[in-house]
C-alpha positions in Angstrom: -127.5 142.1 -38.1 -125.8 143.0 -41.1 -126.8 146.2 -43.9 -129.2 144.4 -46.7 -127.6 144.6 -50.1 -130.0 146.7 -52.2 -129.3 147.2 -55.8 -129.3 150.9 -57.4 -132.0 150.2 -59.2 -134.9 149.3 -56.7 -136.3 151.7 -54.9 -134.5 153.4 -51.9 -136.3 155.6 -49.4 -134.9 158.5 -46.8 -135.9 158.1 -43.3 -138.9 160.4 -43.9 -140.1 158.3 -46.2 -139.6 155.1 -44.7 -141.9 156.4 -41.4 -144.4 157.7 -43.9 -144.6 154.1 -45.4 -145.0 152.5 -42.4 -147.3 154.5 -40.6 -144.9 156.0 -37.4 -143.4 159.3 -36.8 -140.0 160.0 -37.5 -138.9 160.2 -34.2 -140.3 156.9 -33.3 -138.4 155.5 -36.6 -135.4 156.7 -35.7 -135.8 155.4 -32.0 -136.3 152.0 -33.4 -133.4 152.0 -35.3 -131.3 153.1 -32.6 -132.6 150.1 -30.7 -131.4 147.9 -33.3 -135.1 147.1 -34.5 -134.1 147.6 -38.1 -130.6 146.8 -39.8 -128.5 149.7 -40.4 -129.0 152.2 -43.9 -127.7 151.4 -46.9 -125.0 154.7 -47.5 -124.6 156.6 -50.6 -121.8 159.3 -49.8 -123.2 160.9 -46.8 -126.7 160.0 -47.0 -128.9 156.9 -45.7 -131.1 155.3 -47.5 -133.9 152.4 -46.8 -134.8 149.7 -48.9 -138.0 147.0 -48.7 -136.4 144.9 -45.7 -135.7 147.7 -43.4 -140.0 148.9 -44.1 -140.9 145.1 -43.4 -138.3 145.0 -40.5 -140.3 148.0 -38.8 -143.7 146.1 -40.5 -142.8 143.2 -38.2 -141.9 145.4 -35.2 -145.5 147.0 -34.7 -147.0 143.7 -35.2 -145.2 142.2 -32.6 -147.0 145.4 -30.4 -150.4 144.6 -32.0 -149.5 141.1 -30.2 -148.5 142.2 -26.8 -144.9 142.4 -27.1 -143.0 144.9 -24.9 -139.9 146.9 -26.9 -137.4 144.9 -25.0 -138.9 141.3 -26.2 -139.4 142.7 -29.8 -135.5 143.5 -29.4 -134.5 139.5 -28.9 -136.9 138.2 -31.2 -135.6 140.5 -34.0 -131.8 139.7 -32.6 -132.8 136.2 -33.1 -133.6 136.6 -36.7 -131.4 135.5 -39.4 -129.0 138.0 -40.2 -129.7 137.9 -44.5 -133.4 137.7 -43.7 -135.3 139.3 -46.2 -138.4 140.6 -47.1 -140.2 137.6 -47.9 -139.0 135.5 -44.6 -140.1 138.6 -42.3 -143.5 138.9 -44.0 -144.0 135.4 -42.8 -142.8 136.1 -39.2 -145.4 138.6 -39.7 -148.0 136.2 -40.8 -147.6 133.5 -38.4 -147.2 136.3 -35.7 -150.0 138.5 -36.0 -152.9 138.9 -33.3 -155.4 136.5 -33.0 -157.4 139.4 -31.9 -157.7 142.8 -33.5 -157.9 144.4 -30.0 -154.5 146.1 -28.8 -153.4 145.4 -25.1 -154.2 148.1 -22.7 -153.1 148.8 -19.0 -155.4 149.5 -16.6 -155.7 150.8 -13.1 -158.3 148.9 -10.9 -160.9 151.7 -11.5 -161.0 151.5 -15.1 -160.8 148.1 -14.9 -164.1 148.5 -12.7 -165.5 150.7 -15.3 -164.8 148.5 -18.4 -166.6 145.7 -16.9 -169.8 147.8 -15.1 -169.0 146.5 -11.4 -167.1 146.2 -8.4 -164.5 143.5 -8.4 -163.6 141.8 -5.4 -160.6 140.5 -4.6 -161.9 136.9 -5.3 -163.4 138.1 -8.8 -160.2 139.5 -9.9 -158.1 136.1 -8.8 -161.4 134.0 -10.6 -160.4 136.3 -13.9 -156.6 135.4 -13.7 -157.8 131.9 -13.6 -160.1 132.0 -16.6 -157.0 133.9 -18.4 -159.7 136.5 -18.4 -157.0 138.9 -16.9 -153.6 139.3 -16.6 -151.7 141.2 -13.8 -148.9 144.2 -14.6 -147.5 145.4 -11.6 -150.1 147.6 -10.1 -152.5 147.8 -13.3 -154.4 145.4 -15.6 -154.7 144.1 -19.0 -158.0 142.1 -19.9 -157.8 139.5 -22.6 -160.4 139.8 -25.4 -162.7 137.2 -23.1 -162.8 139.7 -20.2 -166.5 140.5 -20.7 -167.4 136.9 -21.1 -166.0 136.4 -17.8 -167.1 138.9 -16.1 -170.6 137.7 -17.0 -169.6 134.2 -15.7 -169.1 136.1 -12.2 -173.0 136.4 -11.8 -174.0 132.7 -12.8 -175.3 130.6 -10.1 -172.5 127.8 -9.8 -169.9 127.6 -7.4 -166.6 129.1 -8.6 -164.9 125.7 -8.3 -166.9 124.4 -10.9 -166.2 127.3 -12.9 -162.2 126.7 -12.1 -162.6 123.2 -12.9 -164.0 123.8 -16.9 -161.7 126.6 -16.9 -159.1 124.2 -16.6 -160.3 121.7 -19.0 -161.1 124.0 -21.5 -157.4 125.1 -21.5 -155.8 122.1 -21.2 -157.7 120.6 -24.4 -157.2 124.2 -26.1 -153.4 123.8 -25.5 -153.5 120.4 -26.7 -155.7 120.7 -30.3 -153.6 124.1 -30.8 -150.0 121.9 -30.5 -151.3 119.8 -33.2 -152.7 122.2 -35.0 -149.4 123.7 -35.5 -147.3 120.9 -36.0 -149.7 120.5 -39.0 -149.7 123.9 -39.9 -145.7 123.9 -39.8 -145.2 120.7 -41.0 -147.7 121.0 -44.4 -147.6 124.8 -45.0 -144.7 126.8 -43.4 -141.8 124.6 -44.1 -142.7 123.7 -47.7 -143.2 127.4 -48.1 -140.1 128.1 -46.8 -138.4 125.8 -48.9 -139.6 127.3 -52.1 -138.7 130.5 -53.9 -141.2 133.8 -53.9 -141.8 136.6 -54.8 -143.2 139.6 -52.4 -146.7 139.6 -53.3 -146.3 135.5 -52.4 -145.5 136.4 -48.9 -148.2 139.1 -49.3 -151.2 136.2 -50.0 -149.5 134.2 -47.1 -150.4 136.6 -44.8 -153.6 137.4 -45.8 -154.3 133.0 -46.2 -153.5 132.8 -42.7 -156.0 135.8 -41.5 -158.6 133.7 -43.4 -157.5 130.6 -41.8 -157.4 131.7 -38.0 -161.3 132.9 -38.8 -162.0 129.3 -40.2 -160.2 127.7 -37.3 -162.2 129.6 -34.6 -165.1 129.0 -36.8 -164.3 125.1 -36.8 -163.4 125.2 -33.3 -166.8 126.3 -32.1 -168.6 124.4 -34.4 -166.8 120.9 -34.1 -167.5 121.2 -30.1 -171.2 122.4 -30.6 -171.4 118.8 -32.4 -169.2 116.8 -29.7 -171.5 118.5 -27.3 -174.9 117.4 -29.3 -173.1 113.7 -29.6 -172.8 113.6 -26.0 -176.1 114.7 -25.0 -177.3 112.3 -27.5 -175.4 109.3 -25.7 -176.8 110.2 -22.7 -180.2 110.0 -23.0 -179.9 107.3 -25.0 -178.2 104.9 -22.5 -180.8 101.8 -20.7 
């Protein structure tokens, strides 16, 4: 990863002020860097300096957290960058990276896990919630996905648990299925013409916040094109001779 070139007259800022900018201590800044998180300071004499791409480099970093990332992923996906990326191309990685869900991660032993969702789990419940991708497993802790409560409410619905495996499944494997095409579209008609063009940083800026707006829409869509499949269906049904 090479030093961005930064011109004498745009703004440079001392390490101080880059933590301040982006929200971390400077301890944690400087802990990044040393992890390669951020390309090295641009040198005047004896002092660093850092410019817009090394704030959107550590920008990019804690959204990579926000999405689950440990430090030592975030280290080869920001290896894997293009070494003269600037400002503009990380605020898309940003944008096309960020959360689905405003909810951070969180690890948690079997009691809390107990506590977040008001009951005892069982063996068996905790396997069902893997299954639902309701939960995941870390070592000896867990970390429940933003439809935890939704399936720990399934838990206490009077089906049998294959049944609830079985639309589990098929909910996921037509999820995986509209989301690939989704994104080839998404890619194919947005990104790459974008990344083709030539912007400026507020451009990037308005990317980002299009795509928050579209991931609501999508979910909206989502929910709303199946409650009218479902209606379409029922309709067929009852219909038939």
């Amino acid at each position: 990863m090479t030093a961005p070139l930064t011109d004498e007259a745009e703004g440079l800022m001392t390490v101080d002020e880059l933590a301040t900018a982006c929200g971390l201590t400077v301890r944690t800044t400087r802990y990044y860097a040393s992890l390669g998180l951020v390309p090295p300071p641009v040198r005047r004499g004896r002092m660093a300096y850092y410019d817009q791409v090394h704030l959107a480099h550590l920008e990019l970093v804690r959204a990579l957290q926000d999405h689950g990332f440990t430090l030592q992923a975030i280290e080869g996906f920001i290896q894997d960058l293009p070494a003269n990326a600037n400002v503009e191309d990380l605020a898309l990685q940003r944008a096309m990276l960020t959360s689905w869900s405003p909810r951070p991660t969180e690890r948690l032993t079997l009691d809390a896990l107990e506590q977040r969702a008001g009951r005892t789990l069982t063996p068996d419940d905790l396997a069902l919630l893997e299954s639902m991708a309701a939960l995941d497993r870390d070592g000896d802790h867990f970390v429940p996905m933003p439809n935890f409560e939704m399936g720990v409410e399934l838990l206490d619905v009077d089906i049998p648990r294959e049944s609830m495996q079985a639309a589990s499944d098929a909910i996921r494997r037509n999820m995986e299925t509209l989301v690939t095409e989704l994104t080839a579209i998404l890619h194919a008609q947005v990104i790459e013409p974008y990344r083709r063009g030539e912007h400026a940083p507020e451009d990037a800026e308005r990317l980002e916040q299009t795509m928050a707006r579209l991931r609501r829409l999508t979910l909206e869509a989502v929910v709303t094109g199946f409650q009218r499949a479902a209606n379409a269906v029922i309709t067929r049904s009852l219909t038939r001779d």
